[in-house]
C-alpha positions in Angstrom: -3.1 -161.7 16.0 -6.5 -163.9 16.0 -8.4 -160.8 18.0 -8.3 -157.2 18.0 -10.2 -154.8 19.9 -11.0 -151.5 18.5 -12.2 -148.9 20.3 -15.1 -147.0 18.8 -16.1 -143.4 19.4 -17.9 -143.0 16.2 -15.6 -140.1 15.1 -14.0 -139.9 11.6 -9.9 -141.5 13.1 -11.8 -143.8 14.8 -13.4 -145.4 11.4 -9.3 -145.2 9.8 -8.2 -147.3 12.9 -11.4 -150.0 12.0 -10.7 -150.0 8.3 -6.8 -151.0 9.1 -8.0 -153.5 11.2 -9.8 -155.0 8.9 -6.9 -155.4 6.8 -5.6 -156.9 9.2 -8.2 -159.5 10.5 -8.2 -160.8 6.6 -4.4 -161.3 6.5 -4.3 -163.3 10.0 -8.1 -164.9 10.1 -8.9 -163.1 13.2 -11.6 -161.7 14.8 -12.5 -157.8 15.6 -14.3 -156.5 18.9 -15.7 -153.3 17.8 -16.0 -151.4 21.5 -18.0 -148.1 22.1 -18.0 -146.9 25.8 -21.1 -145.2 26.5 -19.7 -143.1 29.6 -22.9 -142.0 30.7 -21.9 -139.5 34.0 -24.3 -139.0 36.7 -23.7 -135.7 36.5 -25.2 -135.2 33.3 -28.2 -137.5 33.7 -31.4 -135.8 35.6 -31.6 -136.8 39.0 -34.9 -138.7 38.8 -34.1 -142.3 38.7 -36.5 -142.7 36.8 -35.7 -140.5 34.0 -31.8 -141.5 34.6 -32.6 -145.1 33.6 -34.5 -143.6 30.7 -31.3 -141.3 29.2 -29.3 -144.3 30.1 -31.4 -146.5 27.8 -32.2 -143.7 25.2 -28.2 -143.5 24.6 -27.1 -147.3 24.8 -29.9 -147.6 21.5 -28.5 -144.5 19.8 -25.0 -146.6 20.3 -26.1 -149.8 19.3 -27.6 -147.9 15.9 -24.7 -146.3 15.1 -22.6 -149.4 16.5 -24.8 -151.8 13.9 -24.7 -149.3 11.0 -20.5 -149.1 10.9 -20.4 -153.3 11.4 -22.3 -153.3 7.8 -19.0 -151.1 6.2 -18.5 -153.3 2.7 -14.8 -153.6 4.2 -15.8 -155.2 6.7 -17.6 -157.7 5.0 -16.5 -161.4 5.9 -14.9 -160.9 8.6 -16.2 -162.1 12.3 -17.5 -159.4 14.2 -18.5 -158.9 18.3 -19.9 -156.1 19.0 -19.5 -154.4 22.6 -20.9 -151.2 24.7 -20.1 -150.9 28.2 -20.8 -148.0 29.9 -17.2 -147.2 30.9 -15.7 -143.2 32.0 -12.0 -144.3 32.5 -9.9 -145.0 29.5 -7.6 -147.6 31.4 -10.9 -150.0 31.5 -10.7 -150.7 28.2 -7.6 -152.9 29.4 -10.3 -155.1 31.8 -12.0 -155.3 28.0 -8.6 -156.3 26.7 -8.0 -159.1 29.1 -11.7 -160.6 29.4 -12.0 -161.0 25.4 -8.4 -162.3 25.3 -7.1 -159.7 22.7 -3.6 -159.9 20.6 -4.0 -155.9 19.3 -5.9 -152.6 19.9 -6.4 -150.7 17.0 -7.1 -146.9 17.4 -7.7 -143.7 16.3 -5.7 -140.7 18.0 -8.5 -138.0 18.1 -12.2 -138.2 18.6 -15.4 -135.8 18.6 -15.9 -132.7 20.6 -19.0 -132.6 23.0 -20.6 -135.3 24.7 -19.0 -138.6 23.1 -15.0 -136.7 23.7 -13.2 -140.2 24.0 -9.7 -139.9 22.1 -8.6 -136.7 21.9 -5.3 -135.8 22.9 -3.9 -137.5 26.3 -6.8 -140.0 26.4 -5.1 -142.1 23.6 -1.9 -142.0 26.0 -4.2 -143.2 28.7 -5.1 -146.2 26.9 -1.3 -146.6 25.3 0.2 -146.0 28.9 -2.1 -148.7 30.4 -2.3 -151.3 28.0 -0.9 -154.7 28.8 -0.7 -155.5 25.0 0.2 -153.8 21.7 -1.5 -150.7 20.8 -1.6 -149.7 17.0 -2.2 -145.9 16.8 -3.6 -144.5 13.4 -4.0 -141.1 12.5 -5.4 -141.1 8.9 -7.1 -143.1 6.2 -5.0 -146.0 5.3 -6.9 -147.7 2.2 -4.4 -150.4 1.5 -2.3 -150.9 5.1 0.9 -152.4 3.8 4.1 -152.2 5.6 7.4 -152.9 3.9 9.5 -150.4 5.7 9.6 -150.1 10.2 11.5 -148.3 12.8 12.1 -149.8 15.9 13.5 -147.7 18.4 14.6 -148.1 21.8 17.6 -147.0 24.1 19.2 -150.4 23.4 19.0 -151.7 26.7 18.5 -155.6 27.5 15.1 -155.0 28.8 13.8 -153.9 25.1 14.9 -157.7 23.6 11.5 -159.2 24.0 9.9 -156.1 22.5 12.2 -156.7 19.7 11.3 -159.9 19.2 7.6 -158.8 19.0 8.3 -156.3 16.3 10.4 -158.4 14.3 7.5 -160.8 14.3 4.9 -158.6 13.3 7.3 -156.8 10.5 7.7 -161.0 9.2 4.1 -160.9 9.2 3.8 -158.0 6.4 7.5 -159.3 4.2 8.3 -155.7 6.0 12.2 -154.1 6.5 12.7 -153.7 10.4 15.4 -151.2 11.3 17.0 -150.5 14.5 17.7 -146.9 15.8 19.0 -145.2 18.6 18.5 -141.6 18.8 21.8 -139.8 20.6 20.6 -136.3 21.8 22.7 -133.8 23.6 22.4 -132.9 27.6 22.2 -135.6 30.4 20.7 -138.3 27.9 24.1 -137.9 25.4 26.6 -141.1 24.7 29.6 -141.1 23.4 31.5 -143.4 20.9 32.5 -145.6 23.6 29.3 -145.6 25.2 26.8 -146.3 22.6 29.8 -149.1 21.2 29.5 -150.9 24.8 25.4 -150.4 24.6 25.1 -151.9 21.0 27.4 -154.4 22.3 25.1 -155.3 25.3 21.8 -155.4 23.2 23.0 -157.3 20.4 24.1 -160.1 23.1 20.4 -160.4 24.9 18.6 -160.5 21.1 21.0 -163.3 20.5 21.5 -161.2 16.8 24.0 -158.9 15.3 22.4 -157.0 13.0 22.8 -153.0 12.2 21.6 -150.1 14.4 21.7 -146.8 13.3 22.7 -143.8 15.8 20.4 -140.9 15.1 21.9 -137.5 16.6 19.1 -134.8 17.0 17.3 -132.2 19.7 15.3 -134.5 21.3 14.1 -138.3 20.7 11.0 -137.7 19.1 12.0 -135.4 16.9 15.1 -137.8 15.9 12.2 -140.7 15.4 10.5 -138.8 13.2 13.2 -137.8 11.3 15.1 -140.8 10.8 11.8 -142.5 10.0 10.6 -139.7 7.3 14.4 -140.2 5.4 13.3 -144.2 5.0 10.1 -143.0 4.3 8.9 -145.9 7.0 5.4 -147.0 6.9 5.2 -147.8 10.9 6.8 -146.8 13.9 7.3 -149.3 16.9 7.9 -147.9 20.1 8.2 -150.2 23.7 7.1 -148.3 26.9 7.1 -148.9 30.5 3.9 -147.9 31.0 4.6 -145.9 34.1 2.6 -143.9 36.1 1.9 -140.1 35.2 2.3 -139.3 32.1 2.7 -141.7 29.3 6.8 -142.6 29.9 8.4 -144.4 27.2 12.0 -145.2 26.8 13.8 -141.7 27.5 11.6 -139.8 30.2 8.0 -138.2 29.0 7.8 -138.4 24.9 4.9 -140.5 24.2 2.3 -138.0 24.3 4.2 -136.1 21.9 5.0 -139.0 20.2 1.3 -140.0 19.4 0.0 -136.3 18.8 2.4 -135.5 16.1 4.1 -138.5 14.6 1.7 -138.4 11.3 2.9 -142.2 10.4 1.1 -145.0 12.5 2.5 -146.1 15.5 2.6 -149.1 17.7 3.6 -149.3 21.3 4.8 -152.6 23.0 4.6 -153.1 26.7 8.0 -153.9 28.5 
Protein backbone atom coordinates (compact mmCIF):
# COMPACT_ATOMS: atom_id res chain seq x y z
CA UNK A 1 0.00 0.00 0.00
CA UNK A 2 2.49 2.96 -1.28
CA UNK A 3 -0.86 5.02 -2.55
CA UNK A 4 -4.28 5.59 -1.45
CA UNK A 5 -6.88 7.55 -2.92
CA UNK A 6 -9.43 9.11 -0.78
CA UNK A 7 -12.31 10.43 -1.89
CA UNK A 8 -13.30 13.76 -0.47
CA UNK A 9 -16.85 15.24 -0.15
CA UNK A 10 -15.94 17.50 2.57
CA UNK A 11 -18.57 15.97 4.98
CA UNK A 12 -17.79 14.89 8.61
CA UNK A 13 -17.30 10.38 7.44
CA UNK A 14 -15.43 11.63 4.82
CA UNK A 15 -12.66 13.45 7.28
CA UNK A 16 -12.80 9.68 9.60
CA UNK A 17 -11.91 7.79 6.28
CA UNK A 18 -8.79 10.64 5.71
CA UNK A 19 -7.61 10.47 9.23
CA UNK A 20 -7.45 6.36 8.98
CA UNK A 21 -5.57 6.80 6.00
CA UNK A 22 -3.20 8.67 7.37
CA UNK A 23 -2.56 6.06 9.79
CA UNK A 24 -2.06 4.19 7.39
CA UNK A 25 0.30 6.15 4.92
CA UNK A 26 2.79 6.43 8.12
CA UNK A 27 2.82 2.70 8.75
CA UNK A 28 3.60 1.79 4.95
CA UNK A 29 5.46 5.19 3.71
CA UNK A 30 2.90 5.81 1.15
CA UNK A 31 1.37 8.47 -0.42
CA UNK A 32 -2.49 9.95 -0.18
CA UNK A 33 -4.48 11.42 -3.23
CA UNK A 34 -7.03 13.42 -1.54
CA UNK A 35 -10.00 13.50 -4.44
CA UNK A 36 -13.06 15.92 -4.44
CA UNK A 37 -15.37 15.61 -7.53
CA UNK A 38 -16.87 18.86 -8.29
CA UNK A 39 -19.98 17.40 -10.26
CA UNK A 40 -20.95 20.51 -11.62
CA UNK A 41 -24.54 19.50 -13.76
CA UNK A 42 -25.59 21.59 -16.58
CA UNK A 43 -28.70 21.55 -15.30
CA UNK A 44 -27.90 23.57 -12.42
CA UNK A 45 -25.53 26.01 -14.09
CA UNK A 46 -27.44 29.13 -15.97
CA UNK A 47 -27.53 28.67 -19.43
CA UNK A 48 -25.30 31.61 -20.43
CA UNK A 49 -21.97 30.24 -21.29
CA UNK A 50 -20.70 32.83 -20.05
CA UNK A 51 -22.06 32.77 -16.65
CA UNK A 52 -21.72 28.72 -16.76
CA UNK A 53 -17.89 29.06 -17.10
CA UNK A 54 -18.15 31.60 -14.20
CA UNK A 55 -20.20 29.06 -11.51
CA UNK A 56 -17.91 26.52 -12.88
CA UNK A 57 -14.85 28.45 -11.79
CA UNK A 58 -16.54 30.06 -8.69
CA UNK A 59 -16.98 26.32 -7.32
CA UNK A 60 -13.57 24.62 -8.42
CA UNK A 61 -11.94 27.75 -6.01
CA UNK A 62 -14.45 27.13 -3.16
CA UNK A 63 -13.09 23.30 -3.65
CA UNK A 64 -9.65 23.96 -3.84
CA UNK A 65 -10.16 26.20 -0.40
CA UNK A 66 -11.68 23.80 1.36
CA UNK A 67 -9.52 20.99 -0.43
CA UNK A 68 -6.18 23.20 0.91
CA UNK A 69 -7.59 23.88 4.30
CA UNK A 70 -8.19 19.83 5.24
CA UNK A 71 -4.46 19.00 3.58
CA UNK A 72 -3.11 21.29 6.62
CA UNK A 73 -5.01 18.70 9.40
CA UNK A 74 -1.81 18.35 12.09
CA UNK A 75 -2.48 14.45 11.33
CA UNK A 76 -1.72 14.78 8.28
CA UNK A 77 1.40 16.42 8.79
CA UNK A 78 4.51 14.60 7.10
CA UNK A 79 3.03 12.73 5.01
CA UNK A 80 3.10 13.30 0.90
CA UNK A 81 0.09 14.72 -0.34
CA UNK A 82 -1.59 15.20 -4.20
CA UNK A 83 -4.30 16.93 -4.24
CA UNK A 84 -7.12 16.26 -7.04
CA UNK A 85 -10.65 17.89 -8.38
CA UNK A 86 -12.15 16.71 -11.39
CA UNK A 87 -15.29 17.56 -12.19
CA UNK A 88 -16.78 14.12 -12.25
CA UNK A 89 -21.05 13.12 -11.88
CA UNK A 90 -20.62 9.26 -11.95
CA UNK A 91 -19.28 7.51 -8.97
CA UNK A 92 -17.71 4.58 -11.08
CA UNK A 93 -15.05 7.42 -12.51
CA UNK A 94 -13.33 7.51 -9.52
CA UNK A 95 -12.06 3.93 -10.77
CA UNK A 96 -10.45 5.95 -14.13
CA UNK A 97 -8.86 8.12 -10.95
CA UNK A 98 -7.82 4.79 -9.44
CA UNK A 99 -6.05 3.37 -12.37
CA UNK A 100 -4.32 6.70 -13.80
CA UNK A 101 -2.69 7.45 -10.25
CA UNK A 102 -1.78 3.73 -9.86
CA UNK A 103 -3.57 3.30 -6.43
CA UNK A 104 -3.06 0.19 -3.84
CA UNK A 105 -6.36 1.37 -1.51
CA UNK A 106 -9.51 3.74 -1.49
CA UNK A 107 -10.32 4.94 1.73
CA UNK A 108 -13.87 6.17 2.33
CA UNK A 109 -16.46 7.46 4.27
CA UNK A 110 -20.07 5.80 3.85
CA UNK A 111 -22.37 8.94 4.08
CA UNK A 112 -21.92 12.43 2.90
CA UNK A 113 -23.78 15.98 3.02
CA UNK A 114 -27.24 16.64 1.89
CA UNK A 115 -27.78 19.41 -0.85
CA UNK A 116 -25.59 20.22 -3.52
CA UNK A 117 -22.19 18.39 -2.71
CA UNK A 118 -24.59 14.70 -2.02
CA UNK A 119 -21.65 12.28 -2.93
CA UNK A 120 -21.67 9.17 -0.44
CA UNK A 121 -24.79 8.68 0.91
CA UNK A 122 -26.29 5.50 0.89
CA UNK A 123 -25.92 3.38 -2.64
CA UNK A 124 -23.26 5.79 -3.95
CA UNK A 125 -20.62 4.21 -1.62
CA UNK A 126 -21.88 0.69 -3.22
CA UNK A 127 -21.34 2.33 -6.54
CA UNK A 128 -17.85 2.96 -5.98
CA UNK A 129 -17.36 -0.56 -3.88
CA UNK A 130 -19.27 -2.42 -6.79
CA UNK A 131 -16.99 -0.88 -9.40
CA UNK A 132 -13.69 -0.73 -8.01
CA UNK A 133 -10.94 -2.77 -9.50
CA UNK A 134 -8.91 -2.53 -6.11
CA UNK A 135 -9.57 -2.71 -2.33
CA UNK A 136 -12.06 -0.40 -0.88
CA UNK A 137 -11.79 0.40 2.96
CA UNK A 138 -15.18 1.66 4.13
CA UNK A 139 -15.29 3.79 7.50
CA UNK A 140 -18.09 4.82 9.20
CA UNK A 141 -16.86 6.73 12.34
CA UNK A 142 -13.89 8.45 14.00
CA UNK A 143 -11.08 6.02 14.36
CA UNK A 144 -8.27 8.06 16.43
CA UNK A 145 -5.78 5.22 16.69
CA UNK A 146 -6.68 2.61 13.57
CA UNK A 147 -5.29 -0.63 14.99
CA UNK A 148 -6.39 -3.96 13.96
CA UNK A 149 -5.58 -7.07 15.89
CA UNK A 150 -8.76 -8.94 15.35
CA UNK A 151 -10.48 -9.64 11.23
CA UNK A 152 -13.23 -11.53 9.75
CA UNK A 153 -12.86 -12.81 6.54
CA UNK A 154 -15.76 -14.20 4.99
CA UNK A 155 -16.63 -15.82 1.98
CA UNK A 156 -18.78 -18.93 0.70
CA UNK A 157 -15.51 -20.95 0.59
CA UNK A 158 -15.28 -21.40 -2.89
CA UNK A 159 -11.84 -21.63 -4.89
CA UNK A 160 -12.44 -18.41 -6.59
CA UNK A 161 -12.13 -16.46 -3.04
CA UNK A 162 -8.23 -17.98 -2.55
CA UNK A 163 -6.55 -14.98 -3.96
CA UNK A 164 -8.85 -12.62 -2.01
CA UNK A 165 -7.61 -14.56 0.91
CA UNK A 166 -4.31 -14.24 0.22
CA UNK A 167 -4.89 -10.34 0.11
CA UNK A 168 -6.43 -10.25 3.51
CA UNK A 169 -4.02 -12.41 5.11
CA UNK A 170 -1.48 -9.89 3.87
CA UNK A 171 -2.91 -6.87 4.96
CA UNK A 172 -4.01 -8.54 8.57
CA UNK A 173 0.29 -9.43 8.62
CA UNK A 174 0.59 -5.92 7.94
CA UNK A 175 -1.19 -4.72 11.43
CA UNK A 176 0.34 -8.30 13.73
CA UNK A 177 -3.69 -8.72 13.32
CA UNK A 178 -5.83 -12.31 14.04
CA UNK A 179 -7.46 -13.26 10.61
CA UNK A 180 -10.44 -15.61 11.00
CA UNK A 181 -12.30 -17.56 8.51
CA UNK A 182 -16.16 -17.81 8.47
CA UNK A 183 -18.81 -19.15 6.63
CA UNK A 184 -22.22 -18.11 7.36
CA UNK A 185 -24.87 -21.29 6.92
CA UNK A 186 -28.38 -19.67 6.56
CA UNK A 187 -31.59 -21.60 5.98
CA UNK A 188 -33.72 -21.74 2.46
CA UNK A 189 -31.99 -22.32 -0.97
CA UNK A 190 -28.46 -21.00 0.25
CA UNK A 191 -28.44 -23.92 3.33
CA UNK A 192 -25.52 -26.73 3.55
CA UNK A 193 -25.49 -29.56 5.32
CA UNK A 194 -22.68 -31.37 7.29
CA UNK A 195 -21.61 -33.12 4.37
CA UNK A 196 -21.71 -30.19 2.20
CA UNK A 197 -19.95 -27.50 3.96
CA UNK A 198 -17.17 -30.74 5.05
CA UNK A 199 -16.65 -31.20 1.12
CA UNK A 200 -16.60 -27.16 0.62
CA UNK A 201 -14.02 -26.56 3.48
CA UNK A 202 -12.33 -29.39 1.99
CA UNK A 203 -12.19 -27.77 -1.52
CA UNK A 204 -11.01 -24.23 -0.16
CA UNK A 205 -8.48 -25.31 2.03
CA UNK A 206 -6.88 -27.21 -1.07
CA UNK A 207 -6.67 -23.98 -3.52
CA UNK A 208 -5.22 -21.67 -0.34
CA UNK A 209 -2.68 -24.41 -0.16
CA UNK A 210 -3.46 -23.98 3.97
CA UNK A 211 -5.45 -25.90 6.61
CA UNK A 212 -6.31 -23.62 8.95
CA UNK A 213 -9.88 -23.27 11.02
CA UNK A 214 -13.19 -21.97 9.58
CA UNK A 215 -15.99 -21.29 11.58
CA UNK A 216 -19.62 -22.11 10.34
CA UNK A 217 -21.93 -19.30 11.41
CA UNK A 218 -25.75 -20.40 11.31
CA UNK A 219 -28.12 -17.37 11.18
CA UNK A 220 -31.21 -15.51 9.15
CA UNK A 221 -29.32 -14.17 6.61
CA UNK A 222 -25.47 -13.57 5.84
CA UNK A 223 -25.16 -10.14 6.88
CA UNK A 224 -26.72 -10.47 9.83
CA UNK A 225 -24.48 -13.76 10.59
CA UNK A 226 -21.24 -11.37 9.67
CA UNK A 227 -22.20 -9.02 11.95
CA UNK A 228 -22.77 -11.27 14.59
CA UNK A 229 -19.99 -13.52 14.45
CA UNK A 230 -17.81 -10.46 14.11
CA UNK A 231 -19.39 -8.50 17.21
CA UNK A 232 -18.83 -12.01 19.59
CA UNK A 233 -14.79 -11.54 18.57
CA UNK A 234 -15.29 -8.10 19.03
CA UNK A 235 -13.30 -7.81 15.37
CA UNK A 236 -11.86 -4.48 14.53
CA UNK A 237 -12.36 -5.01 10.52
CA UNK A 238 -14.42 -6.86 8.24
CA UNK A 239 -13.11 -8.18 4.80
CA UNK A 240 -15.51 -9.00 2.32
CA UNK A 241 -14.59 -10.22 -1.65
CA UNK A 242 -17.22 -9.30 -4.30
CA UNK A 243 -17.82 -9.91 -7.86
CA UNK A 244 -18.55 -6.61 -8.58
CA UNK A 245 -21.48 -7.41 -10.77
CA UNK A 246 -23.84 -5.48 -12.39
CA UNK A 247 -27.02 -4.00 -10.63
CA UNK A 248 -26.85 -3.81 -7.37
CA UNK A 249 -23.72 -4.16 -5.40
CA UNK A 250 -23.52 -8.45 -5.42
CA UNK A 251 -21.19 -9.95 -3.21
CA UNK A 252 -20.66 -13.54 -2.42
CA UNK A 253 -24.44 -14.80 -1.68
CA UNK A 254 -26.82 -12.67 -4.01
CA UNK A 255 -27.44 -8.77 -3.06
CA UNK A 256 -25.98 -7.99 0.63
CA UNK A 257 -23.44 -5.45 0.18
CA UNK A 258 -25.56 -2.53 0.27
CA UNK A 259 -26.77 -3.66 3.43
CA UNK A 260 -23.54 -4.72 4.37
CA UNK A 261 -21.96 -1.12 4.06
CA UNK A 262 -25.09 0.83 5.46
CA UNK A 263 -25.27 -0.98 8.74
CA UNK A 264 -22.10 -2.91 9.57
CA UNK A 265 -20.88 -0.13 12.23
CA UNK A 266 -17.18 -1.84 12.12
CA UNK A 267 -15.01 -0.82 9.03
CA UNK A 268 -15.12 -2.80 6.16
CA UNK A 269 -13.00 -3.70 3.22
CA UNK A 270 -14.11 -5.17 -0.06
CA UNK A 271 -11.71 -7.21 -2.35
CA UNK A 272 -12.40 -7.54 -6.03
CA UNK A 273 -12.57 -11.30 -7.34
Amino acid sequence: MKHLLVPIDFSECAEYALEVAAQLAKRHDATITIFHMIGVSESILSKSELQEQEEAKYYMKLAREKIKMLADKPYLKGINLKLLLQNYKIFEEINLVAEEQKIDLIVMGSHGRSGFSTFFVGSNTEKVVRSSQIPVLVVKKRHPNFTLDIIVFACNLKPENSLAYQKAKAFANTFGAKLYLVYINTMGVNFLSDIEVEARTEQFLGAIGEKLPIKIYNDYSVEDGIFNYAKTLMADLVIIPTHGRKGIAHFFWGSIGEKMANTIKMPLMTLKI
